[in-house]
N, C-alpha and C positions, 0 to 999 in steps of 0.2 A: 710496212706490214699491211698485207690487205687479208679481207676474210668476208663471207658472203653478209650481205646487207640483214642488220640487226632484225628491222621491220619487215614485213611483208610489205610491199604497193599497194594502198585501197584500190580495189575494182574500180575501172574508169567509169559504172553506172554508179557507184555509191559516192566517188568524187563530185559527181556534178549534179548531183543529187540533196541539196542539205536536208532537204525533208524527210529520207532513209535514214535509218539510225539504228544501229546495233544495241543503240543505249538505250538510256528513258525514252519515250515515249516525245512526241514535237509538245505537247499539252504540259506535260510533265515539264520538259525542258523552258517552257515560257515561263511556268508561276515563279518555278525553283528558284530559272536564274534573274528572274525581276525581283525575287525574294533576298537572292545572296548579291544582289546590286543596288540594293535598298540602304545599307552602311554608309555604302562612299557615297549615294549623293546626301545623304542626309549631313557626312561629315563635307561633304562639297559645299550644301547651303549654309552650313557653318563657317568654316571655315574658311570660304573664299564668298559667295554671294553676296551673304550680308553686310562683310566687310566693306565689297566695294559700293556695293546701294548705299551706305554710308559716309561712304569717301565721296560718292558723285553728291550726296547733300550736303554735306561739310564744305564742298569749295564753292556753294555758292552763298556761303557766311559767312558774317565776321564771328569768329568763336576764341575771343582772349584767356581760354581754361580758365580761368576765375573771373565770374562776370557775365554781365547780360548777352545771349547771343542774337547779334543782327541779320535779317535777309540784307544782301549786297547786290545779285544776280550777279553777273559778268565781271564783277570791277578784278574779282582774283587772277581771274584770268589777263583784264589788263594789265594788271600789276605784274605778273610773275614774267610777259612777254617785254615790260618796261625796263624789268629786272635781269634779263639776257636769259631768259629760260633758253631758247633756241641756241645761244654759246654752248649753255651746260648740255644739252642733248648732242650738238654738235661731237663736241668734247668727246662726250663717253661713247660715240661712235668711233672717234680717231683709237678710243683704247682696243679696236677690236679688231685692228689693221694688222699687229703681227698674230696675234692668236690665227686671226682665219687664216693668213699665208699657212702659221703652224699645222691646222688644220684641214686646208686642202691641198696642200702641197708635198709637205714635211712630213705627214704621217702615212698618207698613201703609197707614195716614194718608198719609205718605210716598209709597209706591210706588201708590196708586189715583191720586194725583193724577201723577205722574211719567208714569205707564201712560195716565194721559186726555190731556196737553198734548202729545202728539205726539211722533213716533220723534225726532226732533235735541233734543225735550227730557227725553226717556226717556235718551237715549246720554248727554248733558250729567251729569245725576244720576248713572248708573251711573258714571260718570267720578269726580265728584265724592266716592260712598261707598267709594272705594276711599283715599281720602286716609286715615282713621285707622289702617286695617290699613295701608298701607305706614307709617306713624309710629308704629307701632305698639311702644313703649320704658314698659313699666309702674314698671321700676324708677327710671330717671332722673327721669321724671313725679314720680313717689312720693316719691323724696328729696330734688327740686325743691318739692313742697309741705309736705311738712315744715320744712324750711330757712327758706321765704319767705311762706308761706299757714298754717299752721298754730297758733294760737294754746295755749300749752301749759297754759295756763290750761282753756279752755276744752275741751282734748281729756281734759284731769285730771279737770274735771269731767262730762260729757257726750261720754265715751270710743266709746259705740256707736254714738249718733245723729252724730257726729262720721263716724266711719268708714264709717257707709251711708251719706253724705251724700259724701265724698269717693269712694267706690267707683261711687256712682251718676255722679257726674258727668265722674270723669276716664273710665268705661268709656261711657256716654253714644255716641259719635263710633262708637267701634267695633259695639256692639250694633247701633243704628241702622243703620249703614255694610249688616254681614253679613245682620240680619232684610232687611233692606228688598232686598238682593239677593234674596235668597228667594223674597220674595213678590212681586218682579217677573217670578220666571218661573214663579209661581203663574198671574199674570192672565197668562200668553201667552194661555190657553185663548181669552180673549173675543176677539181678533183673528181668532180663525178660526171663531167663532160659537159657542165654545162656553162652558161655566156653571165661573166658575172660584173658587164658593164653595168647594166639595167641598176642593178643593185648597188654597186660601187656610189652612181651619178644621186641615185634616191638616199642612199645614207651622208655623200659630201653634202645635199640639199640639206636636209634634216640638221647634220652639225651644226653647217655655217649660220640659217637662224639660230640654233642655240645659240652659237656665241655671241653673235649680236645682240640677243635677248639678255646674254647674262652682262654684256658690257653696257647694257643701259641701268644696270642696276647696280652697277658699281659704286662702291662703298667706304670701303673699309681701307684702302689706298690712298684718295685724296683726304680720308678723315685722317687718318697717322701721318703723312708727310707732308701734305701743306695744308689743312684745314677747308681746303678750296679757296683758300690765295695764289697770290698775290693779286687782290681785286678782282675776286671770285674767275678768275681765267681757269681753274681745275676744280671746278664746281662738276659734279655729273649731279645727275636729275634728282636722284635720292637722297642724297648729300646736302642739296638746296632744299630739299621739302622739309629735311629734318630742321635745316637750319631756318628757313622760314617758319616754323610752325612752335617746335616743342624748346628753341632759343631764345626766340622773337615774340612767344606766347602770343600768336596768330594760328591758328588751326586752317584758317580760310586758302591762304594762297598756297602750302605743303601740299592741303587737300588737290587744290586746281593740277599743280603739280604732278601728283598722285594717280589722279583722273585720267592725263593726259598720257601718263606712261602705262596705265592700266590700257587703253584704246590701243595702244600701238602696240604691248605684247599682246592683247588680245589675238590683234590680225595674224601675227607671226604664230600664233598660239594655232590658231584655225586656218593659215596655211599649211601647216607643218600635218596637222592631221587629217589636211584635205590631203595633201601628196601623197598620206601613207595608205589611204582608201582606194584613191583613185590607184596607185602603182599595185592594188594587190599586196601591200608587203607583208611579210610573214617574219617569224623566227623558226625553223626546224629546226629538229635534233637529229643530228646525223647517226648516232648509237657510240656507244665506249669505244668504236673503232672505224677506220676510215674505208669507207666504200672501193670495190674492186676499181680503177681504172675503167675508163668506155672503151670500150671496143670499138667506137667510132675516131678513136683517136690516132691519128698517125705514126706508126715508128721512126723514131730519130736516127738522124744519119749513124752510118758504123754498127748499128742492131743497137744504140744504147735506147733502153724505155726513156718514152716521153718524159717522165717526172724525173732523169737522174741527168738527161739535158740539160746544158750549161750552166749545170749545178754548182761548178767549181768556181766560175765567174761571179754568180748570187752570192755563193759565201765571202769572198772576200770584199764583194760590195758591201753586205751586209755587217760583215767585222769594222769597215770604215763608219758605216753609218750608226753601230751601236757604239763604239768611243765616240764621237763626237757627242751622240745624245747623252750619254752617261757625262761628258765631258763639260756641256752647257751647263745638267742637269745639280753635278755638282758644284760646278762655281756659284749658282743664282740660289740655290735650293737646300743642297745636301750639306754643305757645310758652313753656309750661317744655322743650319739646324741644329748640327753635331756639336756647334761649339757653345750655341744654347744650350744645349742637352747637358753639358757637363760644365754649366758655370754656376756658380755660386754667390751670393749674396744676402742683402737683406731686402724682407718681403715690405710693404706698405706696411703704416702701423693700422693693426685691427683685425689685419689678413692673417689664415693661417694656409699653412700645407696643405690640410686632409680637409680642410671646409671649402678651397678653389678649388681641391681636386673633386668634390661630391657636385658642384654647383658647374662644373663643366661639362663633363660626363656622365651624369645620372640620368636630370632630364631632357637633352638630346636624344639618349637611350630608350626612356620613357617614346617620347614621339616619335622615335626611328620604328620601334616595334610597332607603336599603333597603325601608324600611316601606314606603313608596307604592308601589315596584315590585312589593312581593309584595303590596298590597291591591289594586293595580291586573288582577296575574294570578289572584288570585283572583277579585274581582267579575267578569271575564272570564269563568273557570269557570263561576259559579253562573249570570250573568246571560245570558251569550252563549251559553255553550253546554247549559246548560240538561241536568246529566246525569239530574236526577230525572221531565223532563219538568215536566209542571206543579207540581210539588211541587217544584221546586229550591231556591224561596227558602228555602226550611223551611230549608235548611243554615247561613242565616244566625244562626237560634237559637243555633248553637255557640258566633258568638260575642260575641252580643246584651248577655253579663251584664256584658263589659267595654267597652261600646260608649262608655259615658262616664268610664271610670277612667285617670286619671291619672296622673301619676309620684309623691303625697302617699300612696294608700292602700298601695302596695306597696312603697314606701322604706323601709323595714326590712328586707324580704326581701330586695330587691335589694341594699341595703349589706352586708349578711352575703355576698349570692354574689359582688358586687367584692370585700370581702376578704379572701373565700378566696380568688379567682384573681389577689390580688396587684396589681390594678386601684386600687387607693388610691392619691389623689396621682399620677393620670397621665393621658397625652391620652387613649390609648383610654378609659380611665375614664368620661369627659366625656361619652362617646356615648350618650343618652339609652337607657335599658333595654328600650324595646317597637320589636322587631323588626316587628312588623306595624301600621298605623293602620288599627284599625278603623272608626272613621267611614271614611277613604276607603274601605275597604274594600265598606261601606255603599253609599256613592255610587256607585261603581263599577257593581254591580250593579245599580241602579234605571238607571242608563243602559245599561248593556248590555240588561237587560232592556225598555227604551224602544227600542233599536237594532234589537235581534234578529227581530222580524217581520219587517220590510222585505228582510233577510238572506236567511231562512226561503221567503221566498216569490220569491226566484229574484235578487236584485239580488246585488251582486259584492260579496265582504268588503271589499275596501280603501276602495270607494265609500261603501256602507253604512254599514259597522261601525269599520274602525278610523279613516278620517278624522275623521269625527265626535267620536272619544271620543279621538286621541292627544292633543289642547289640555289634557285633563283632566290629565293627566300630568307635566308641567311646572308646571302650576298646581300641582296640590296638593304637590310637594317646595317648592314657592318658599316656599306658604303655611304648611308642616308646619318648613321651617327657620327661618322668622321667627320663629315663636310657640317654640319648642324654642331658640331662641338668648336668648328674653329669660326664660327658665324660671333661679329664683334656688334651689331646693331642692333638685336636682341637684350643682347641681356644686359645693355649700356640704356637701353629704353627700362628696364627692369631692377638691374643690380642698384641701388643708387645709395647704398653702404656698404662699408666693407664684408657684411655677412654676408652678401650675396651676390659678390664679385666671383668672376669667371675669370679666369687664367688670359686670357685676352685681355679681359678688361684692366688688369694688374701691370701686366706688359703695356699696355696703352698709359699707366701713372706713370709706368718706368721712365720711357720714352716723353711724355712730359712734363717731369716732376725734375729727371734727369739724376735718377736717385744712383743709379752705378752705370756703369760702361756695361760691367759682363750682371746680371742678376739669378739671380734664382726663378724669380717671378715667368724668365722665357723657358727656363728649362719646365717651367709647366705647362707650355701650351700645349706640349704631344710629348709627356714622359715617354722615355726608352722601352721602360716595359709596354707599352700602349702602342707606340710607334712599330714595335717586333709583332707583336699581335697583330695590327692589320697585314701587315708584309706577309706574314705566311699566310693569313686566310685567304690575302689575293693571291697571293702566287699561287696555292693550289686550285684557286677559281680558274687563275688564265689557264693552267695547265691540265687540268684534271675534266671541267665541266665549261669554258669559253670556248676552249676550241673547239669541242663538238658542237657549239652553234652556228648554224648557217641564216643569214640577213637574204632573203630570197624575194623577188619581184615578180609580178605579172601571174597569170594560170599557171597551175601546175604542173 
């Protein structure tokens, strides 16, 4: 269905213009939006700054938590390179070998052919990639395949290739799922006649650090199925630091640890938002409906329109390529879940039902809402209102270095500032420590920044600017509390009685207490009602409000 273009084109003088403004005022626009970007760095200096200025003095002491702390200078650092730091980093780069194929291979594959076989089979797919992230349970998966998949023979001997081969396959569904979102609204461009290599090449950039970034952080894998045994050979970097510091009551060499993995997402942190500056990239909103065909576009052989060309061949490529994925997705993912979901058992003594289901879910919730609300009003700042003029983005540098840092590199810091404030052992405790998501933070701004012409050049804010961008808002708290409810190295730092054990952490006695084969304990890591709740709020993101975004590159 086509139908004439929602927006009007801003005037090419008010395009290249940022100093024109249909809106406030450039003076207005400065104080405002240095005023409504005032929250996130202040939850920025909180939240990530002072943690790591902490981290970087901590690893050059001896600090045994109970007991006098020494200056050491460098020895932690000898220590932690004595101790095969460089194996463990090594390592958890090998974990990132199938995701990226997933991710620059697997998913674009994916979304060219998805994008060619036609809008009902573009929706269908998007529908469909949303299935792993609502199922989205790494620990029950993980103590599902240890249990019932895992040969202990075989992980004894062939402990790494073991663990990239289970990492690759159960994260499979989800990689897939989220690139392939991506790069579907990379190609919007070609709908509307335009080249959407540009885009395609800046968003596979942008993943592939992600994934690198998140496999240096990797966790929660080698802690559930080998501890980082067999003589620390499945150690990754976060894994060592915990077990350096908060096992071994050494705070010193974790820290060095810490430091060093801080340094290196940094870089990937401030490459990642150098490419997105330098490429121009944007998010537009294409409208509720798909722009006319260009008239610059050639007629296909026989009179058929370009867009219904070799359309028959895309679908049935597309019908092979979503059984298979739904096919992977369910051997690794879907049904160690399902059969979670419906087992039964008995809990630890101490635990109940409705206190792991409150201490899972509540404050994740709590934090999901906070952070995204202040990365929401910050990407507003920078991208909507624009107080530097064309130099606004540059503010996202600020907060580029923790673009992909996790709750693994500053888990020391932040356990010393719970307990000093007495946070040990309790709900608020629970509440994930970064007050601000920077990625959304990120996103935020690449759509305001895609919004704000049209603004600019005379159209009405609520029309323009915030219809468009309020969808984003609820998405990212649903998406920021899923993924922060099923985080086990939090509330394992936190929980340390059964009062304030999390559904992860109970699965995790399961698994080493060896209390049942099938438990109760998994069927709470993502109750059914919880697990149906995200599925429909994604499926109607992909279908209703993702696919009118277009990932767009260079001038306008």
């Amino acid at each position: 269905m086509t139908s004439e273009q929602p927006f009007p084109a801003p005037p090419a003088h008010l395009s290249a213009d940022p100093g024109r403004s249909a809106g406030p005022s450039r003076p207005v626009r400065t104080v405002v939006g240095l005023l409504l970007l005032l929250p996130a760095l202040l939850a920025l200096l909180w939240s990530y700054v002072l943690p790591s200025v902490s981290t970087l003095v901590k690893s050059f002491q001896r600090d045994p938590l109970i007991g006098t702390v020494e200056q050491v200078g460098g020895a932690n650092y000898e220590r932690i390179l004595e101790m095969g730091f460089l194996g463990a980093f090594s390592f958890a780069l090998g974990l990132a070998l199938v995701p990226l194929l997933c991710a620059l291979l697997v998913a674009p594959l994916l979304a060219v052919v998805a994008d060619r076989a036609g809008r009902a089979a573009r929706l269908v797919t998007r529908g469909l990639l949303a299935l792993p992230l609502a199922g989205y349970a790494p620990v029950a998966v993980l103590v599902f395949w240890m249990m019932h998949r895992s040969d202990p023979r075989v992980l004894s001997e062939s402990p790494r290739l073991t663990l990239i081969w289970i990492v690759g396959i159960t994260s499979f569904g989800l990689v897939v799922g989220v690139a392939a979102t991506f790069f579907l609204s990379a190609l919007r461009g070609r709908r509307a006649g335009g080249r959407p290599g540009p885009a395609m090449l800046v968003t596979g950039a942008v993943l592939a650090l992600g994934v690198v970034a998140a496999a240096l952080q990797t966790y929660t894998v080698p802690a559930l199925l080998t501890g980082g045994g067999p003589a620390r050979r499945t150690a990754t970097p976060v894994l060592d630091a915990m077990q350096n510091s908060l096992i071994r009551m050494d705070l010193g060499p974790g820290s060095a640890i810490s430091t060093i993995l801080l340094a290196v997402l940094g870089v990937l942190g401030l490459t990642t938002v150098g490419l997105l500056l330098i490429t121009r990239a944007r998010i537009e909103w294409d409208g509720w409906r798909d722009r006319p065909a260009s008239p610059g576009i050639p007629p296909a052989p026989s009179g058929i329109p370009p867009e219904r060309a070799g359309r028959p061949l895309f679908l049935v490529l597309l019908v092979v390529a979503l059984v298979g994925f739904l096919a992977v997705t369910a051997y690794a993912v879907l049904f160690p879940w399902v059969r979670a979901a419906f087992s039964d058992g008995e809990l630890p003594m101490g635990a109940t039902s409705g206190g792991i289901f409150v201490n899972t879910w509540l404050p994740p919730l709590i934090g999901a809402v906070v952070s995204v609300t202040l990365a929401a009003v910050g990407g507003f700042a920078i991208g909507g209102l624009r107080p530097l003029g064309r130099w606004s983005e540059i503010l996202l540098l600020l907060f580029a270095p923790w673009l992909f840092v996790g709750t693994g590199p500053l888990a020391i810091a932040n356990y010393l500032r719970a307990r000093d404030l007495d946070q040990i052992d309790s709900l608020i405790g629970l509440i994930p420590p970064g007050w601000v998501s920077i990625p959304a933070l990120v996103a935020f701004t690449l759509l305001f920044r895609g919004l704000e012409p049209r603004w600019r050049a005379g159209g009405g804010f609520a029309r323009t600017v915030l219809l468009p961008a309020l969808p984003l808002l609820p998405l990212a708290v649903v998406v920021s509390w899923l993924i922060s409810a099923q985080q086990l190295l939090w509330p394992w730092l936190i929980g340390q009685g059964p009062g304030s054990w999390t559904a992860g952490l109970v699965a995790q006695q399961v698994l080493y207490r060896r209390i049942a084969t099938d438990d109760a304990a998994l069927a709470l890591v993502l109750p059914l009602p919880m697990m149906l709740l995200f599925l429909l709020v994604l499926v109607a993101a992909q279908i209703t409000y993702l696919d009118r975004l277009a990932i767009r590159v260079g001038r306008r």
